[in-house]
PyMOL Python script that loads the backbone (N, CA, C, O; Angstrom):
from pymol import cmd

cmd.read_pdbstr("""\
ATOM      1  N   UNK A   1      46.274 118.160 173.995  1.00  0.00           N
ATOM      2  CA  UNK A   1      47.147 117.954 175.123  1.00  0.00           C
ATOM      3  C   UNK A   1      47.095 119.181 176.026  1.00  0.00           C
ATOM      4  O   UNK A   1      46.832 120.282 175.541  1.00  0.00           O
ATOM      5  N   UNK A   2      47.351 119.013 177.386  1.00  0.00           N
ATOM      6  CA  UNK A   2      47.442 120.252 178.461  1.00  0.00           C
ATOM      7  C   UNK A   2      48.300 120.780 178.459  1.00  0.00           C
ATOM      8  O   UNK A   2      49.216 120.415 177.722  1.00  0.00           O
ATOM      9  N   UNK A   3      48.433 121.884 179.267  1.00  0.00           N
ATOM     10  CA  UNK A   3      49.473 122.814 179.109  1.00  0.00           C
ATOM     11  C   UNK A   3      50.430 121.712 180.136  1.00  0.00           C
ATOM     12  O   UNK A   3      51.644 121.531 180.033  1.00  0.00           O
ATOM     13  N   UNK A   4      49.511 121.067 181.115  1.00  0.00           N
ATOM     14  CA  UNK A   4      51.073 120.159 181.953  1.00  0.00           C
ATOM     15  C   UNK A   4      51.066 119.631 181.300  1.00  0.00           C
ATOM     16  O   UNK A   4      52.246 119.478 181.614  1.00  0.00           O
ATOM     17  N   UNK A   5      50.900 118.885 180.311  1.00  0.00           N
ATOM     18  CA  UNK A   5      51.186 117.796 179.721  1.00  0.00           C
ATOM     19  C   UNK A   5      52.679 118.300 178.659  1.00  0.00           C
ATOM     20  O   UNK A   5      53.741 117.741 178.385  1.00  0.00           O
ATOM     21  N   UNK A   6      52.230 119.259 178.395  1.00  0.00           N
ATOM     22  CA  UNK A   6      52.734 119.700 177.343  1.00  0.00           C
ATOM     23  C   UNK A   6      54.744 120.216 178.224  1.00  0.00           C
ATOM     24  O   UNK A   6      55.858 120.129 177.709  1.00  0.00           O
ATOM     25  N   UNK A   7      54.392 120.617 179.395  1.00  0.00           N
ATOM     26  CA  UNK A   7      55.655 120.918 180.144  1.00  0.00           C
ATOM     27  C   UNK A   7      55.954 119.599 180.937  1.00  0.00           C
ATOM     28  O   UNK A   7      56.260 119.933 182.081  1.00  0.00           O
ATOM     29  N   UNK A   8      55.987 118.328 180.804  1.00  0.00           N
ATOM     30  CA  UNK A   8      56.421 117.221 180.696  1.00  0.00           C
ATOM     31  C   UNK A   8      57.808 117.712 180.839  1.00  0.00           C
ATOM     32  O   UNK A   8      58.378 118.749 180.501  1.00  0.00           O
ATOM     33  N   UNK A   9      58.283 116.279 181.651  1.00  0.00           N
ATOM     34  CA  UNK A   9      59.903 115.900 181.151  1.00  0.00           C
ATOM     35  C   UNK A   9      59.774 115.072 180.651  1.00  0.00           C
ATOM     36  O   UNK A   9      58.682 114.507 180.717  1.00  0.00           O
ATOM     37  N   UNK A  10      60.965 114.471 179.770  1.00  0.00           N
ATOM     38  CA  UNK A  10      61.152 113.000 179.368  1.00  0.00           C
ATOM     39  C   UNK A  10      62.342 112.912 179.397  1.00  0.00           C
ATOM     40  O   UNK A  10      63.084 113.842 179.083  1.00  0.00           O
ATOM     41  N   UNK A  11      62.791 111.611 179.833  1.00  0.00           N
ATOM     42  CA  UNK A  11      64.248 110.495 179.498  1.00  0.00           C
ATOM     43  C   UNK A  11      64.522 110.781 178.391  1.00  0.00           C
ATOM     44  O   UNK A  11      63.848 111.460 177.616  1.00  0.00           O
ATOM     45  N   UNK A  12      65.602 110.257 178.200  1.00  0.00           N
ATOM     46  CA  UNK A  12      66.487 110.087 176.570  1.00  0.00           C
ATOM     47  C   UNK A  12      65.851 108.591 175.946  1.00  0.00           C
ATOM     48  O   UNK A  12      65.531 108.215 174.818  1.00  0.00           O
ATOM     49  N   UNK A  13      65.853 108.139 176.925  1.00  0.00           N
ATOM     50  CA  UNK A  13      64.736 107.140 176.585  1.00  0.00           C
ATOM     51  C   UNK A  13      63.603 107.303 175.998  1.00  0.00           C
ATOM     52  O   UNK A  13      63.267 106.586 175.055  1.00  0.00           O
ATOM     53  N   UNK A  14      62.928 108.172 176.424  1.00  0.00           N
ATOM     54  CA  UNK A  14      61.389 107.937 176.544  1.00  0.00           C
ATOM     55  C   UNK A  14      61.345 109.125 175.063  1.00  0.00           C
ATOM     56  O   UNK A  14      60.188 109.537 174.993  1.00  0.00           O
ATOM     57  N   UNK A  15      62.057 109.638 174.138  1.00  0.00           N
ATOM     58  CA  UNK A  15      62.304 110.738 173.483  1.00  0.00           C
ATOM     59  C   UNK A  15      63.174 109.370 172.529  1.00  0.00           C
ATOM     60  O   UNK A  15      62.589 109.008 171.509  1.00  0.00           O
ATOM     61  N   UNK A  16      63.823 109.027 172.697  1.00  0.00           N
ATOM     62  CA  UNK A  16      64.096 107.821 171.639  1.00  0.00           C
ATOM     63  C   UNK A  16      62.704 107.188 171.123  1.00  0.00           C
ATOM     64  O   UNK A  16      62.361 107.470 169.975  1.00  0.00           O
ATOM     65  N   UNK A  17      62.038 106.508 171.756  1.00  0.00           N
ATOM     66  CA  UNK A  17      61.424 105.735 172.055  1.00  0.00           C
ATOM     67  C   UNK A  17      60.052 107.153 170.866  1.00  0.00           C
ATOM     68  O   UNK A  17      59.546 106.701 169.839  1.00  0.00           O
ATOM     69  N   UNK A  18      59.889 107.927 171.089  1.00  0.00           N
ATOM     70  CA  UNK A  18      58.369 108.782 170.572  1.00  0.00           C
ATOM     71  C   UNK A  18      59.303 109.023 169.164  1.00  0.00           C
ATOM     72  O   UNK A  18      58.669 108.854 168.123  1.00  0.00           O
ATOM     73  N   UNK A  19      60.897 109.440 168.998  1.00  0.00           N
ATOM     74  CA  UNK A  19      61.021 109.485 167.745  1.00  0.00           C
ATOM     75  C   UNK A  19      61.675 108.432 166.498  1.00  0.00           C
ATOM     76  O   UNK A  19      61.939 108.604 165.308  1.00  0.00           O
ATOM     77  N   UNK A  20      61.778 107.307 167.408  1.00  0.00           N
ATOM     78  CA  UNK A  20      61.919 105.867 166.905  1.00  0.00           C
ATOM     79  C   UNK A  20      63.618 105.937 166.582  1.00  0.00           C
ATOM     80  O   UNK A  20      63.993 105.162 165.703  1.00  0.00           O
ATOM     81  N   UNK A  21      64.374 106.560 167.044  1.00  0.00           N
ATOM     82  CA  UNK A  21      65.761 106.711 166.881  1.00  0.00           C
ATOM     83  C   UNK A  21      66.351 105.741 167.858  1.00  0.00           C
ATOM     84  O   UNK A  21      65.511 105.545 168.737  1.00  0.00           O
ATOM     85  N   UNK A  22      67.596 104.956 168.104  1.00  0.00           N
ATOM     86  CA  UNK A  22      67.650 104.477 168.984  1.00  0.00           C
ATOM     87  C   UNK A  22      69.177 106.030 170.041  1.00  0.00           C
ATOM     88  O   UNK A  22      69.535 107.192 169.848  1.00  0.00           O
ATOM     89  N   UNK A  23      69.513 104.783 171.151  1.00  0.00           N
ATOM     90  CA  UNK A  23      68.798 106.277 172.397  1.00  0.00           C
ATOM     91  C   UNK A  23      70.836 106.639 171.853  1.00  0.00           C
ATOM     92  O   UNK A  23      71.383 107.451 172.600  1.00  0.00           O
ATOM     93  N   UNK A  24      71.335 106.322 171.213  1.00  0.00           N
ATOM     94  CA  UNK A  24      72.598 106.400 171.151  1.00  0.00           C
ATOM     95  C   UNK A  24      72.853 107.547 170.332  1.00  0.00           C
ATOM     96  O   UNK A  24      73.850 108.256 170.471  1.00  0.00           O
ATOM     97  N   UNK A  25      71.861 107.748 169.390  1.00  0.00           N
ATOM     98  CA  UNK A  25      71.753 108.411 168.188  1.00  0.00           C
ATOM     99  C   UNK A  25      71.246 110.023 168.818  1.00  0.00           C
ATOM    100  O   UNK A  25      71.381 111.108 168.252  1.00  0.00           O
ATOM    101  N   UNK A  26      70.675 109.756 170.078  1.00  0.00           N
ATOM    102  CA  UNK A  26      70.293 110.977 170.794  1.00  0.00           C
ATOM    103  C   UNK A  26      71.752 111.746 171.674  1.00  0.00           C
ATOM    104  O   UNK A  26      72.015 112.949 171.701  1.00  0.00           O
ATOM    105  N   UNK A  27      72.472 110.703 172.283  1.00  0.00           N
ATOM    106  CA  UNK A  27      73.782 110.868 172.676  1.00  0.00           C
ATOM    107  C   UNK A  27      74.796 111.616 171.607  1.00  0.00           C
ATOM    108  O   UNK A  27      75.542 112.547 171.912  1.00  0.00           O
ATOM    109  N   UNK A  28      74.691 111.091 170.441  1.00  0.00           N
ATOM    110  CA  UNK A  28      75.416 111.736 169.377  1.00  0.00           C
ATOM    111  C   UNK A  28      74.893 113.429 169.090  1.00  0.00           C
ATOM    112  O   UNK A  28      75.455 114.468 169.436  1.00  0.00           O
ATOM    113  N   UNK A  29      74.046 113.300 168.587  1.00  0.00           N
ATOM    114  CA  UNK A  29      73.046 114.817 168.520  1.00  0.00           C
ATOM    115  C   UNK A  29      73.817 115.708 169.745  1.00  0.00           C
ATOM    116  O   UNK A  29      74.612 116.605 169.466  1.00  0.00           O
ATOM    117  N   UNK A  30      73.548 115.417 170.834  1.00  0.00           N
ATOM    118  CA  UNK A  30      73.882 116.055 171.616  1.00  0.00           C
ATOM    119  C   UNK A  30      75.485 116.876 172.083  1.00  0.00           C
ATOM    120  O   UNK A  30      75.779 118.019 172.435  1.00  0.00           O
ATOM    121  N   UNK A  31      76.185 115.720 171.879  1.00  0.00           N
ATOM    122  CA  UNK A  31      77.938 115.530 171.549  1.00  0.00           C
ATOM    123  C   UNK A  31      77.899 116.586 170.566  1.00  0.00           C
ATOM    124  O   UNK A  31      78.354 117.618 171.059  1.00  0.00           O
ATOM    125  N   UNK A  32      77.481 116.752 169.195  1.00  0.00           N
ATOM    126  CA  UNK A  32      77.207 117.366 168.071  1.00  0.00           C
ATOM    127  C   UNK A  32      76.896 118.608 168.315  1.00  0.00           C
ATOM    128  O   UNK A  32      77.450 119.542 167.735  1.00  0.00           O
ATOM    129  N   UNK A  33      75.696 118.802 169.467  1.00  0.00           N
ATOM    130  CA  UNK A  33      75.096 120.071 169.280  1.00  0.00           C
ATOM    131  C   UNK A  33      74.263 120.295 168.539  1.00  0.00           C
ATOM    132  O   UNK A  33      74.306 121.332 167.877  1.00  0.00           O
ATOM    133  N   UNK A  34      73.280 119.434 168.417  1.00  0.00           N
ATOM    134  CA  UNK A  34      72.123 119.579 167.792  1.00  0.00           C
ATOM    135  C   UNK A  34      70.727 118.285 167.698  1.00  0.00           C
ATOM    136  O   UNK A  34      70.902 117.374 168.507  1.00  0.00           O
ATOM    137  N   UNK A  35      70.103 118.219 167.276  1.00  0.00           N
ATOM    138  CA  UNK A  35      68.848 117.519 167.399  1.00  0.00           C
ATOM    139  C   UNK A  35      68.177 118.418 168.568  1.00  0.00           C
ATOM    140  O   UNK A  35      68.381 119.630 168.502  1.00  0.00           O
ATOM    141  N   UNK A  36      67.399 117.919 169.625  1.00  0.00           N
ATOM    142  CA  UNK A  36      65.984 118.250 170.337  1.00  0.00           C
ATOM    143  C   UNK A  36      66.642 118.753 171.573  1.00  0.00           C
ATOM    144  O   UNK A  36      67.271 117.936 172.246  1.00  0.00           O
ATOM    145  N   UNK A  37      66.572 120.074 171.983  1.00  0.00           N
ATOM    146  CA  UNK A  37      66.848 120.754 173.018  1.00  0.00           C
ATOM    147  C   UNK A  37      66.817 119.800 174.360  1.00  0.00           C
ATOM    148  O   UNK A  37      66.072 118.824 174.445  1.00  0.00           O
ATOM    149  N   UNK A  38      67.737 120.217 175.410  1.00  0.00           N
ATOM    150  CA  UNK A  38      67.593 119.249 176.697  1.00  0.00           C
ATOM    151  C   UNK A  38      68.384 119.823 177.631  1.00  0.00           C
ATOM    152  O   UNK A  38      69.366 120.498 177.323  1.00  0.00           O
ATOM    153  N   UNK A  39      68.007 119.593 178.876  1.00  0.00           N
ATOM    154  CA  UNK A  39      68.455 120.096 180.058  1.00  0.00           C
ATOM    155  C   UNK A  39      69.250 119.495 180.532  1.00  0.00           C
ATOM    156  O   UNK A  39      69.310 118.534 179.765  1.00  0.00           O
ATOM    157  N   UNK A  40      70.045 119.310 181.372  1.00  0.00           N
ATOM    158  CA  UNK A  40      70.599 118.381 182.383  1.00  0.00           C
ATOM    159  C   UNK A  40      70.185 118.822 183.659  1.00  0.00           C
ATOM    160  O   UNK A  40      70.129 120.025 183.915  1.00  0.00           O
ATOM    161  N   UNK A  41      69.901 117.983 184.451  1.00  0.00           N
ATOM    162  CA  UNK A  41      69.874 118.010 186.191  1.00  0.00           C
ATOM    163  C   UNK A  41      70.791 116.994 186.831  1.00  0.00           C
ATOM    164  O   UNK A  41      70.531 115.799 186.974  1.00  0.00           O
ATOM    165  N   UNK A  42      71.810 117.567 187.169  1.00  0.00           N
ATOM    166  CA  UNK A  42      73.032 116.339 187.769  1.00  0.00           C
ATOM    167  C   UNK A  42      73.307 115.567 186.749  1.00  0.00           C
ATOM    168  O   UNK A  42      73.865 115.968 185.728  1.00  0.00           O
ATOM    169  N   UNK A  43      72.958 114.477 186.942  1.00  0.00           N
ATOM    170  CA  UNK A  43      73.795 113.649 185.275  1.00  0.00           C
ATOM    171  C   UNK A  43      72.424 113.062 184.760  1.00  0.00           C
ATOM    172  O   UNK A  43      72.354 111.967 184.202  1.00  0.00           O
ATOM    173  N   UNK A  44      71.485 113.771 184.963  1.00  0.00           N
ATOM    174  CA  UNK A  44      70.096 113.346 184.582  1.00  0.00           C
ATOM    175  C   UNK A  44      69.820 114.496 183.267  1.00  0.00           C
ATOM    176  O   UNK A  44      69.873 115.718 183.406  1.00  0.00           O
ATOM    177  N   UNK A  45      69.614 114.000 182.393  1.00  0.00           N
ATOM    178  CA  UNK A  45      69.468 114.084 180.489  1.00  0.00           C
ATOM    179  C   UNK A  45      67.892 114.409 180.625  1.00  0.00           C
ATOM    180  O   UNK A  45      67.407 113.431 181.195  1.00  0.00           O
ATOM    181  N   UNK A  46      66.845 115.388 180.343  1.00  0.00           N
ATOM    182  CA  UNK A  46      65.815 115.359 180.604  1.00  0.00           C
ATOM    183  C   UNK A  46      65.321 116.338 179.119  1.00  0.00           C
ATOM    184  O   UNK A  46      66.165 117.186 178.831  1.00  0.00           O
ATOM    185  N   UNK A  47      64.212 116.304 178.286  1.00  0.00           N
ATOM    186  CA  UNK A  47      63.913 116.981 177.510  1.00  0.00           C
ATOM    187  C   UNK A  47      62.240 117.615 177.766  1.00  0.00           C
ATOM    188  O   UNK A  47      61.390 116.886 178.276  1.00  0.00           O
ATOM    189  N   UNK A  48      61.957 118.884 177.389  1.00  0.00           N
ATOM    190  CA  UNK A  48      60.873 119.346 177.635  1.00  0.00           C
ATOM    191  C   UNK A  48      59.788 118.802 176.724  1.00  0.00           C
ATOM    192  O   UNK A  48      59.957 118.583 175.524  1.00  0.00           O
ATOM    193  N   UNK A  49      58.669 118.606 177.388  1.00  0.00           N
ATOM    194  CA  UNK A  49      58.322 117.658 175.732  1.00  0.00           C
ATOM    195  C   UNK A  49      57.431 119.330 174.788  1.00  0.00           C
ATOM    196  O   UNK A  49      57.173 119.100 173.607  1.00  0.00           O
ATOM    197  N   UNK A  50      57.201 120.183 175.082  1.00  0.00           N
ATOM    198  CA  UNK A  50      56.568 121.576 174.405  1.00  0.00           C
ATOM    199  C   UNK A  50      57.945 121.694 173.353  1.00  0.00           C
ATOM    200  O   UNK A  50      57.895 121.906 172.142  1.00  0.00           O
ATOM    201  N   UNK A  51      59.073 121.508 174.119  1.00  0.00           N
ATOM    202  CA  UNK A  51      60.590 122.327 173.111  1.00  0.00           C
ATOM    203  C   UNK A  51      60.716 120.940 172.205  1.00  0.00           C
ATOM    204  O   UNK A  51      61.027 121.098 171.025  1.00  0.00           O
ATOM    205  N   UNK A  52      60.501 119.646 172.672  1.00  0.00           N
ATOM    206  CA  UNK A  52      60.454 118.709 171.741  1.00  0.00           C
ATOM    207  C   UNK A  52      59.821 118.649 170.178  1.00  0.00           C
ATOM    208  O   UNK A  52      60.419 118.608 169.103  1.00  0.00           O
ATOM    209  N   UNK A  53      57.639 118.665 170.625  1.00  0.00           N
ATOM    210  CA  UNK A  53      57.090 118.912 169.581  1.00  0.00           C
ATOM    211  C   UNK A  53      57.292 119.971 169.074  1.00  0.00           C
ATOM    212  O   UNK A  53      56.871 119.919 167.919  1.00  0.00           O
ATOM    213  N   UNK A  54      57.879 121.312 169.389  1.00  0.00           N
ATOM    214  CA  UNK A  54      58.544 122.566 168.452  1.00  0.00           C
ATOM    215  C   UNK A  54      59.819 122.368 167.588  1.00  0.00           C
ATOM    216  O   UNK A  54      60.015 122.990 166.544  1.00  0.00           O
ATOM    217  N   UNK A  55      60.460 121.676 167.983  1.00  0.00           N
ATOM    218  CA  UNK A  55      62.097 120.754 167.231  1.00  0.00           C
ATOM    219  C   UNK A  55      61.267 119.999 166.259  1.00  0.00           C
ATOM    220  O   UNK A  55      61.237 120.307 165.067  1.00  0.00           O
ATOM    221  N   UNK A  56      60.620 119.053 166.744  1.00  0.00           N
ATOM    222  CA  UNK A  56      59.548 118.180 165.575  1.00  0.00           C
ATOM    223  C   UNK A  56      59.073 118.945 164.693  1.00  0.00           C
ATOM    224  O   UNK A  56      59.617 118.756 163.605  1.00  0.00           O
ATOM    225  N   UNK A  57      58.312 119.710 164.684  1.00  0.00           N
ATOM    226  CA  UNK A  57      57.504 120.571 163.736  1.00  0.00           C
ATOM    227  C   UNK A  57      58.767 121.425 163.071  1.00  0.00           C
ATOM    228  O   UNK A  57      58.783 121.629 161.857  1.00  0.00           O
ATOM    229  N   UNK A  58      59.251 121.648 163.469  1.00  0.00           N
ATOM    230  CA  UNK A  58      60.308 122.536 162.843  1.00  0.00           C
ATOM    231  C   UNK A  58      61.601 121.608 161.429  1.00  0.00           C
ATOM    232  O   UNK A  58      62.329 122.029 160.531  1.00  0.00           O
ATOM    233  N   UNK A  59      61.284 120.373 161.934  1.00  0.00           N
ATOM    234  CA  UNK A  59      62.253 119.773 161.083  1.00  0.00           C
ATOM    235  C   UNK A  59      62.032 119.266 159.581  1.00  0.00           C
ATOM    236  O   UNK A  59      61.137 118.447 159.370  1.00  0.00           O
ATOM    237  N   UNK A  60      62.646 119.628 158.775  1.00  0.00           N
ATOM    238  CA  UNK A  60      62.192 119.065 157.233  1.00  0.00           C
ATOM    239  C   UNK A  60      63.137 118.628 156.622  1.00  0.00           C
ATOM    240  O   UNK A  60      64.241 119.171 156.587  1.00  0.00           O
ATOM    241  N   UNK A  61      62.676 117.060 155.772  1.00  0.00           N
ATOM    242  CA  UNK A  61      63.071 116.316 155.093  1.00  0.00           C
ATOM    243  C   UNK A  61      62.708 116.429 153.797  1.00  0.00           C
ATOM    244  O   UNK A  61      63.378 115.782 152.992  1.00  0.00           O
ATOM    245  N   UNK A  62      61.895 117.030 153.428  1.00  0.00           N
ATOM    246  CA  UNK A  62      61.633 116.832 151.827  1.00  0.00           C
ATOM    247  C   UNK A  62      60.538 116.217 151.917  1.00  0.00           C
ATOM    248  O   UNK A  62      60.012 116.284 150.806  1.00  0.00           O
ATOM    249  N   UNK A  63      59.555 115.354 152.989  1.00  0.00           N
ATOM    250  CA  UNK A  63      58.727 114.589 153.073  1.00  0.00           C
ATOM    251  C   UNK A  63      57.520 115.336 152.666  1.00  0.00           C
ATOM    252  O   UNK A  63      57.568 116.400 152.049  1.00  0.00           O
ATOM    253  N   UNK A  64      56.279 114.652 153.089  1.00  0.00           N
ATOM    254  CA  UNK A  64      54.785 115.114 153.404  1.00  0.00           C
ATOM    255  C   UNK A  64      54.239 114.517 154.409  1.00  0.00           C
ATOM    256  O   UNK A  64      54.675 113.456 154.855  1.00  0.00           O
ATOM    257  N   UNK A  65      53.049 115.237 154.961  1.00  0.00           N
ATOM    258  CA  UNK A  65      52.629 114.719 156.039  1.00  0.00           C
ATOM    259  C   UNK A  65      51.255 113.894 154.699  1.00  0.00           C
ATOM    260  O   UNK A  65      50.455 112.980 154.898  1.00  0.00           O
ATOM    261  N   UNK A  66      51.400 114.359 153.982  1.00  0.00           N
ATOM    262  CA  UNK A  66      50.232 113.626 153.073  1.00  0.00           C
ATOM    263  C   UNK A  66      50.612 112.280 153.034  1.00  0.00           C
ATOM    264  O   UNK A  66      51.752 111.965 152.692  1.00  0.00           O
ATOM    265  N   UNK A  67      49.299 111.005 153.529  1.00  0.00           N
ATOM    266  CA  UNK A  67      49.870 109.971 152.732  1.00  0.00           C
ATOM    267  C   UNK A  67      49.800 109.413 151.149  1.00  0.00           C
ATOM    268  O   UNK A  67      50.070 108.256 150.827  1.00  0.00           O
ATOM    269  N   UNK A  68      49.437 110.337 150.353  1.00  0.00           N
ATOM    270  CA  UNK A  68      48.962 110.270 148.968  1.00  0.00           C
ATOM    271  C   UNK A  68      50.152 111.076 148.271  1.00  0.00           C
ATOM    272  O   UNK A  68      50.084 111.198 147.048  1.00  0.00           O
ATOM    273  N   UNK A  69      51.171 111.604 148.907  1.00  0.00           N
ATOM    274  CA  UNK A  69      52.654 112.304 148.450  1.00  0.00           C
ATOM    275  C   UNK A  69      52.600 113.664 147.970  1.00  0.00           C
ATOM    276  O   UNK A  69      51.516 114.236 147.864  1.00  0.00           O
ATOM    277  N   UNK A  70      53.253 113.998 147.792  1.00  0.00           N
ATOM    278  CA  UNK A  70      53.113 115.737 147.182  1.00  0.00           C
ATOM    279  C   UNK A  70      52.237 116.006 145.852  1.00  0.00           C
ATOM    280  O   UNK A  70      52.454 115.328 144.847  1.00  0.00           O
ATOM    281  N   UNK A  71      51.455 116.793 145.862  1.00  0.00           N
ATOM    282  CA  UNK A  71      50.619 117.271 144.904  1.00  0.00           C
ATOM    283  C   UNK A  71      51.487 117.445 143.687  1.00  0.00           C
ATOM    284  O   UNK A  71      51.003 117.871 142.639  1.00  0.00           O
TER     285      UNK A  71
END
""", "prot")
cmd.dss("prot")
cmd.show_as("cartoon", "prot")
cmd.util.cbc("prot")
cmd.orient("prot")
């Protein structure tokens, strides 16, 4: 990906939608103070998508990215 690509905005939408959450659950996070960093511009909700995939990478469940499960 490019460096513009990478300094993207996105909707609350469009950030629901890449982390399969629905967009309410992003509203909450936020109320909360926490989940995926975001700006506001006027009453416009906008997320960087670089501070996004860094929130992503940063988050752990106990999972693997392996699909064969933990060694």
């Amino acid at each position: 990906m490019s460096t513009t690509q990478h300094e993207q905005w996105l909707t609350r939408i469009e950030v629901s939608q890449r982390l399969n959450v629905p967009k309410r659950t992003l509203d909450q996070w936020a109320a909360q103070k926490k989940g995926p960093p975001y700006r506001r511009f006027g009453r416009h909700t906008r997320y960087r998508m670089s501070q996004l995939i860094a929130w992503e990478d940063a988050q752990t469940g106990g999972g693997t990215d392996d699909p064969r499960g933990a060694a």
